[in-house]
Residue, then its C-alpha position, 0 to 999 in steps of 0.5 A: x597184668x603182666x606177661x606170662x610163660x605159657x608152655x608149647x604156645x611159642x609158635x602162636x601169636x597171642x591176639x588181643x581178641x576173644x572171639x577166637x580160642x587161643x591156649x592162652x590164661x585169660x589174664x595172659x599178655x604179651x610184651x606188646x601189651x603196654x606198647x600202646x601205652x599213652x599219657x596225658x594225651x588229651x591234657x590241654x596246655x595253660x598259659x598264665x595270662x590267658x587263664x587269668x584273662x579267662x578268669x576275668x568272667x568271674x571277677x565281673x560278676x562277683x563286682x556284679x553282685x557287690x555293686x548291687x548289694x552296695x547300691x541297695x545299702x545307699x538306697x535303704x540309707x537314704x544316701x542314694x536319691x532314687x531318680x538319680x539312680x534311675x536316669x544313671x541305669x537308663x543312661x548307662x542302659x541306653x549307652x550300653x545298647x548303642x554299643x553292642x549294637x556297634x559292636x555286632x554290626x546287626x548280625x544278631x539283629x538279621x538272625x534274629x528278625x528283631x528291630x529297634x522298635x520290636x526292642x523299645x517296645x519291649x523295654x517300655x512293656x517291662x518298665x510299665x509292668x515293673x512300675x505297675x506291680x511295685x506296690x504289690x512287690x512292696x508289700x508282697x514280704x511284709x509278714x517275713x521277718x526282716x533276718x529271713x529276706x537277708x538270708x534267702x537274698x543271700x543264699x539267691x545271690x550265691x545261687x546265682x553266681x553258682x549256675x551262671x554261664x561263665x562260658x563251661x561246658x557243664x550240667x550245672x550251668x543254667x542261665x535261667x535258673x542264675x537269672x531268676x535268683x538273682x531277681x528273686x534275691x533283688x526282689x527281696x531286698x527291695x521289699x524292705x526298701x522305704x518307699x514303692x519307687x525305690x523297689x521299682x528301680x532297684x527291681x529295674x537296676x538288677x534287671x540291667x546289671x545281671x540281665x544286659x550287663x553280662x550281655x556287653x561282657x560276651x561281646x566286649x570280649x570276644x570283639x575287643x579283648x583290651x577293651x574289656x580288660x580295662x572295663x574289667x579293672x574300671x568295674x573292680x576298682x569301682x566295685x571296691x571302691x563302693x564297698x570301701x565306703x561302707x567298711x574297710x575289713x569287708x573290702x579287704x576281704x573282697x579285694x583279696x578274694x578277686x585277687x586270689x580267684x584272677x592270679x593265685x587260682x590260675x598259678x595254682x590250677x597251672x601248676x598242677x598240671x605237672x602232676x596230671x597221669x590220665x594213661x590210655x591204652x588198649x584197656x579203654x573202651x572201645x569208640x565208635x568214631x563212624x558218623x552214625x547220622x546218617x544212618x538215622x536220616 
């Protein structure tokens, strides 16, 4: 719409209103229309490394994904004794326990009403239902073929990393839903593992890397930064360097995927801010900025 001439109106002001009559086109503006005219005002401003710091969420749990597939390939090659995996989780578990607890200073634990003994005995609960159900979990695929489970565990794990909270605000999110794949997929897999024992730590070893492990991530990186920078790295190299054992051309891939999503994505996602054109203006809707609460109270 542009301004338009309108014959004897020159000593009305137009008003932008339509509850009043005014010898006006309804499609008439005047020269002040575009005054209010705003660009990008509710574009947020990237630094690179802070992008590629927040990317480091996602680098985690595709490592995640990939120490789990690599720790299953050792066990399902007999390259991996069980009880050694076993005393390495719960090791690394307990380890892992005694440093968040360090790190959140009990603020979780008096929110939350819980204590240590509430917490053991949870983890004992779910280590004797685990052990308990394992001969049912090994059996409970035997008349799917083998190319079946491998499929639903990977389309599970790529489930898993699609949905899970990677700190957006968004309607695909769901930690729920993300977890449960995730042992979907590690309960498939384990089925096809030798023995009962080897299903029941590989069930509890998903259970610690994509269960407690993300929750030492949210707090590693919200108290000590470089700390978790430098895990983040441990945990990459470690995650390559398994997967390296098992092929070089898979590796390759993967470590050229971690690099693509920590630096080319944030370079990229950078960049084209510069082309960003979001206007604002009187033709907005309209917004009711009054706090309507307590109205409702």
């Amino acid at each position: 719409m542009c301004a338009q001439p309108v014959p004897n109106t020159t000593e009305i002001r137009w008003q932008k209103v339509l509850y009043e009559r005014q010898p006006f086109p309804d499609n008439y503006v005047d020269q002040r229309f575009l005054e209010e005219l705003r660009k990008n005002i509710h574009a947020r401003k990237y630094q690179y490394w802070a992008v590629v710091f927040e990317s480091s969420v996602v680098i985690q749990q595709l490592c995640s994904v990939c120490v789990f597939g690599v720790i299953w390939w050792y066990m399902d090659e007999g390259l991996l004794a069980p009880h050694w995996l076993l005393g390495t989780g719960l090791a690394l578990s307990l380890t892992g326990y005694v440093l968040f607890d360090l790190l959140d200073g009990g603020e979780g634990r008096r929110k939350s009403g819980r204590t240590r003994w509430a917490d053991l005995k949870s983890a004992l609960v779910f280590i004797t239902f685990t052990y308990g159900f394992s001969p049912v979990l090994k059996t409970l695929t035997e008349s799917v073929s083998t190319d079946t489970i491998y499929a639903m565990s990977v389309f599970m794990l790529l489930g898993h990393l699609i949905f899970f909270d990677y700190g957006a605000n968004a309607a695909i999110v769901s930690s729920t839903l993300s977890l449960n794949m995730a042992i979907f997929a590690s309960v498939c897999l384990a089925s096809r593992l030798p023995r009962t024992l080897h299903a029941f730590i590989m069930v509890t070893f998903a259970i610690q890397i994509f269960a407690l492990w993300p929750m030492l991530q949210k707090k590693l990186k919200a108290c000590t930064p470089r700390c978790y920078v430098g895990v983040t790295l441990l945990f990459a190299f470690s995650a390559l360097g398994g997967l390296l054992s098992i092929s070089a051309v898979g590796a390759t891939l993967f470590a050229l995927l971690l690099v693509s999503i920590s630096c080319l994505c944030p370079f990229y996602l950078i960049r084209l801010q510069l082309f960003k054109e979001n206007i604002h203006g009187p033709w907005d809707e309209a917004e009711i900025k009054e706090d309507l609460s307590r109205f409702l109270s």
